[in-house]
N, C-alpha and C positions, 0 to 999 in steps of 0.2 A: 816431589814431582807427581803427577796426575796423571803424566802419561809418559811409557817409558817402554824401551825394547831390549832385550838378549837377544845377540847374535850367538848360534852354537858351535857353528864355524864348522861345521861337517866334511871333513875330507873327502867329499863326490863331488863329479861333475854335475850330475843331473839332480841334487835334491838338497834341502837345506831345514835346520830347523829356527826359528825365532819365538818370544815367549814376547808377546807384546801385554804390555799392562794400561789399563783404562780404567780410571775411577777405581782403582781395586779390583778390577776384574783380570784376570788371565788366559789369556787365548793362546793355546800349544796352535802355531802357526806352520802350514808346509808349502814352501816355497820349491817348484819342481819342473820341468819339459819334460818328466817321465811316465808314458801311458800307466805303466805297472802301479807306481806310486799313485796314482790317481786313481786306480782301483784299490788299494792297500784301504786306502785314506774312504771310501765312502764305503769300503765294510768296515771300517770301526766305526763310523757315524750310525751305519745299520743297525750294531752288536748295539751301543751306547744306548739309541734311542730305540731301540725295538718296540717300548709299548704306547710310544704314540706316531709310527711311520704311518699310519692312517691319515695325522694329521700335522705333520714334518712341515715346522717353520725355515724357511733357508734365506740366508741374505745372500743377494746376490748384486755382483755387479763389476764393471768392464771397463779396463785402459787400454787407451790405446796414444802412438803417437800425436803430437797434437797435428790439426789438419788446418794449415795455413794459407793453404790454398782449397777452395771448394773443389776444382778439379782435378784433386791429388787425392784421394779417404784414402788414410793408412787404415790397414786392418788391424781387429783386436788383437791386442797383445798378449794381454792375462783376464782372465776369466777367476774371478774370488768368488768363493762358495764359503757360507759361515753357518755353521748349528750351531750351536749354544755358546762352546769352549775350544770350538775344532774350527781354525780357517783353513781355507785350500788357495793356493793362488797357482795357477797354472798359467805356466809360460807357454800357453798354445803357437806362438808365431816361431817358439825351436823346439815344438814337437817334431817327433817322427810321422806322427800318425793322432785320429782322434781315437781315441780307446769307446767303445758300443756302452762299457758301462756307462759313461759319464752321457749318453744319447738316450740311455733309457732315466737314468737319475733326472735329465731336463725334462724328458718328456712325461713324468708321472703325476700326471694331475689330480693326486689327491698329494703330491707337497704344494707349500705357498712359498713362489720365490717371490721376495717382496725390495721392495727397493724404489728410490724416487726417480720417476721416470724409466722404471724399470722395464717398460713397452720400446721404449726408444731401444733399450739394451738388448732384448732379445729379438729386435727386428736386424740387428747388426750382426748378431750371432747367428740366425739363417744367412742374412746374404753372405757373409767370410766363409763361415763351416757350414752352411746347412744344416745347423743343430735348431732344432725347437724346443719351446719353453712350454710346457702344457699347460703350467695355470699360475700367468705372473700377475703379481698384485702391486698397483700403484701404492705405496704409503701413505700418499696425501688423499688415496679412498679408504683408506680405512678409517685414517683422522676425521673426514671428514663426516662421520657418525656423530665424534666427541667433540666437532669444533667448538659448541656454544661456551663448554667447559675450558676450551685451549683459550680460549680467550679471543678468538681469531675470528675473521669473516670467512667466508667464500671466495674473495677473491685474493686475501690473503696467504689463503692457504694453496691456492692453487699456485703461487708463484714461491711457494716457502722450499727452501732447499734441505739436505739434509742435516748440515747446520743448523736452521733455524728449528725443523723439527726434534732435534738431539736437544736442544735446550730448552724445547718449551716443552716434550713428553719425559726426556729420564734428567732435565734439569742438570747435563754435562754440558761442555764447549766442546765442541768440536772443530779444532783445529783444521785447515784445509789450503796450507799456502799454495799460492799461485806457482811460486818454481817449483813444489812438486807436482803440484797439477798437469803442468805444462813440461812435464821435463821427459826423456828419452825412455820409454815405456819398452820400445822394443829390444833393449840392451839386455844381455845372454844374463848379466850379473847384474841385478835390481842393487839400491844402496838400501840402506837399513830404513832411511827417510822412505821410501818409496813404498819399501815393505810395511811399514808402518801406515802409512797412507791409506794404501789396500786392503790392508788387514780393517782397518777400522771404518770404511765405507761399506764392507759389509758384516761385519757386526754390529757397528748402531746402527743399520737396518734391520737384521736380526733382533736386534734387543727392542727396538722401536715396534715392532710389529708385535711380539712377543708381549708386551706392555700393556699397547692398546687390548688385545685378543684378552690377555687375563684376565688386566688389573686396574681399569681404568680410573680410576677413584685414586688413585697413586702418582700418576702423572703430574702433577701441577705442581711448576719448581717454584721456589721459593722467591726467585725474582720476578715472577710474571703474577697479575693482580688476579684478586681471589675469587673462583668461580661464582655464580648467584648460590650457588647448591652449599657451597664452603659458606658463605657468607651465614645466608639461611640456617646451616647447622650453628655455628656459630653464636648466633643472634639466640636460638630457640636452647642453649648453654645457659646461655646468662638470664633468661626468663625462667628456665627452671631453678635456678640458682637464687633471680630475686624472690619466685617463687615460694622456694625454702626459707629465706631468711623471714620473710613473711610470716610463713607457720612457727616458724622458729620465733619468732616475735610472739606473735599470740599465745603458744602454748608457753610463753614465760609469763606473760599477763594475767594469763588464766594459773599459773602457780602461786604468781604473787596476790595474786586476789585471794587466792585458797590459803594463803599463809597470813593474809590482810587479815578475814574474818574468824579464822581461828587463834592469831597467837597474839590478838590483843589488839586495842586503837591504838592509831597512830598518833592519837593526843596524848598519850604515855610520856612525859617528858623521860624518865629512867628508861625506856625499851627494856623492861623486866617485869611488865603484866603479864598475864596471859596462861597459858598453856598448849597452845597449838601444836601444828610438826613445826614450827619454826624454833623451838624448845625441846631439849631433852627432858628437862627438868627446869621450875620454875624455882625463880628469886637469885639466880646468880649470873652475870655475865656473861659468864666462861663456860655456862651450860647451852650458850644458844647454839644455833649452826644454821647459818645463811644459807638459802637454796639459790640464791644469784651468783656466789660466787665462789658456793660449795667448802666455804671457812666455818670456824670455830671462833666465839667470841663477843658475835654479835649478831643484831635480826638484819632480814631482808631490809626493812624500812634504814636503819641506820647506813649498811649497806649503800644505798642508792645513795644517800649526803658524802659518804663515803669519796665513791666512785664515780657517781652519776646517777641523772635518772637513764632511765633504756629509751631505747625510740618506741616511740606511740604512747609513753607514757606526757601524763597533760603536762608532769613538769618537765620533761627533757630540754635540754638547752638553757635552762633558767638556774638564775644561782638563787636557791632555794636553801635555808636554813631552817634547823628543826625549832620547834618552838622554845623558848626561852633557851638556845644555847647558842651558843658564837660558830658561826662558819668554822666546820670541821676541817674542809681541805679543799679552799677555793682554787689554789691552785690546780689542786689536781681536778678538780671539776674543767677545769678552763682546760687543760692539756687535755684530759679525754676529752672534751668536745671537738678539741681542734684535730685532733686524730680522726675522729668520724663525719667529718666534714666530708662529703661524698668527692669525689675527682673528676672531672671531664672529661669524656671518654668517649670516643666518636663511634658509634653502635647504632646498629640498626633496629629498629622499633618497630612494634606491630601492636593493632591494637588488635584486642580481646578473642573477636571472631576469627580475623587474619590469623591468630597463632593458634586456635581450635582446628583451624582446617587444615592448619599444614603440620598440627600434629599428627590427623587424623589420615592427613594423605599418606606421610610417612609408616604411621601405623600399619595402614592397608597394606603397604609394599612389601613388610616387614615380612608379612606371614602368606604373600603369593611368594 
């Protein structure tokens, strides 16, 4: 399972704990109507994060009954607060009272409360409580920096919910049924569905925001198509790559040439003239040692009838026999060739100057 709950079943009336799991992650959850508990809970957030409350990611975000009538707004029910591992869901509609700390925690705008539509949320939370939110941040504006990369338009995104941003930035589903959506928010005793529900609209806001802010080079799930940027890295892989085999070709060419003029012509019917490095010692067979295929027994030249010739040599592909001797190993000639028969492979191509410049763009960036 992918996503899963512990209830801790806490003998109080007023506070509860649950360990909600998401993709592997674990979130110690407190479900409460207790002002005290609600201060408990955001000085351990304080202890935890102390060395970046400068710049304190928080998800946030609000159930409430659903309003089936325009001229009925039930007010907010629960209020979920998320940092990293720690949610809060406060049953404000069976508080006593707002507790000051949780009025200075909304209003300190150096944290980012982030959330979709998270303007709507905190315009709700003045008119119910009169609480203000100092510095909330739409999620779909901070995407909106990486859209070209999300794959998405402008208008796409402005209508993307948090569902669709949970799978297109941390590549999870996020689950959001309708009968929890819609179900009894103001009940003294949330079910564990519910709990779960809340818990996780504000941590993959948390973790969404967290994402983009860090890591954004990481976001791009697996089933959404592959940025220009992925592609481009991609494509300028396999150029360096054919690149190499390239050198790698020539500096074989250039061995076998050096082994050509020193350890004797190739019109050698025996392949035991010579004395070159393609030889340890001349006149015996067993004294050679191939640099093609770094064996014992035999030269480079015989080698190639051998096994083949290499690519860029003039005989490559041809079945080529040595002079006066019968076809050493046509089969095997024939099977390596058909092995190196290149595959089809749908890749993006550049020519010469296009991959100079976007090395060279890269380059630059590399060292600002």
């Amino acid at each position: 399972m992918t996503v899963t709950i512990f209830d801790h079943k806490l003998s109080s009336s007023t506070h509860n704990i649950y360990d909600v799991n998401f993709f592997g992650d674990s979130i110690r959850t407190l479900v409460t109507n207790c002002p005290s508990m609600v201060e408990s809970w955001m000085s351990e957030i304080k202890l935890i994060h102390q060395q970046r409350l400068g710049r304190l990611i928080v998800g946030l975000d609000i159930e409430h009954h659903p309003n089936f009538n325009y001229k009925n707004e039930h007010p907010v029910a629960t209020l979920q607060l998320c940092v990293g591992h720690r949610c809060l869901i406060f049953q404000m509609i069976h508080a006593p009272d707002i507790p000051q700390c949780l009025e200075d925690f909304l209003l300190n705008d150096k944290y980012s409360f982030v959330g979709v539509k998270v303007d709507e949320d905190a315009e709700k939370l003045k008119n119910d409580y009169n609480l203000s939110v100092g510095n909330a941040i739409d999620l779909r504006t901070l995407a909106a920096e990486h859209v070209e990369v999300l794959g998405m338009n402008m208008k796409e995104l402005k209508q993307a919910g948090l569902k669709g941003l949970s799978e297109r930035i941390l590549g999870k589903k996020l689950e959001k049924p309708k009968k929890i959506q819609l179900s009894k928010w103001d009940d003294r005793k949330l079910s564990s569905d519910q709990v779960q529900y809340a818990c996780l609209d504000a941590f993959v806001s948390f973790e969404i925001a967290r994402t983009l802010k860090k890591n954004p080079a990481s976001f791009i799930s697996s089933s959404q198509p592959r940025s220009f940027l992925q592609k481009t890295h991609s494509a300028m892989i396999m150029i360096e790559k054919a690149t190499k085999t390239i050198e790698d070709i020539s500096d074989h060419l250039t061995l076998h040439q050096a082994n050509y003029q020193s350890g004797g012509s190739a019109k050698s019917q025996n392949w035991s003239t010579g004395s070159g490095s393609n030889q340890v010692t001349g006149g015996s067979r067993k004294n050679y040692h191939c640099t093609h295929c770094d064996m014992d027994g035999h030269s480079i030249e015989r080698c190639f009838f051998i096994h083949g010739f290499p690519p860029g040599h003039r005989f490559h592909g041809k079945d080529i026999k040595p002079k006066g001797k019968k076809p050493i190993a046509h089969n095997s000639l024939a099977s390596t060739n058909a092995v190196s028969e290149p595959q089809e492979t749908n890749i993006i191509t550049f020519i010469a100057e296009e991959y100079e410049k976007i090395r060279a763009l890269l380059c630059k960036k590399d060292r600002t």
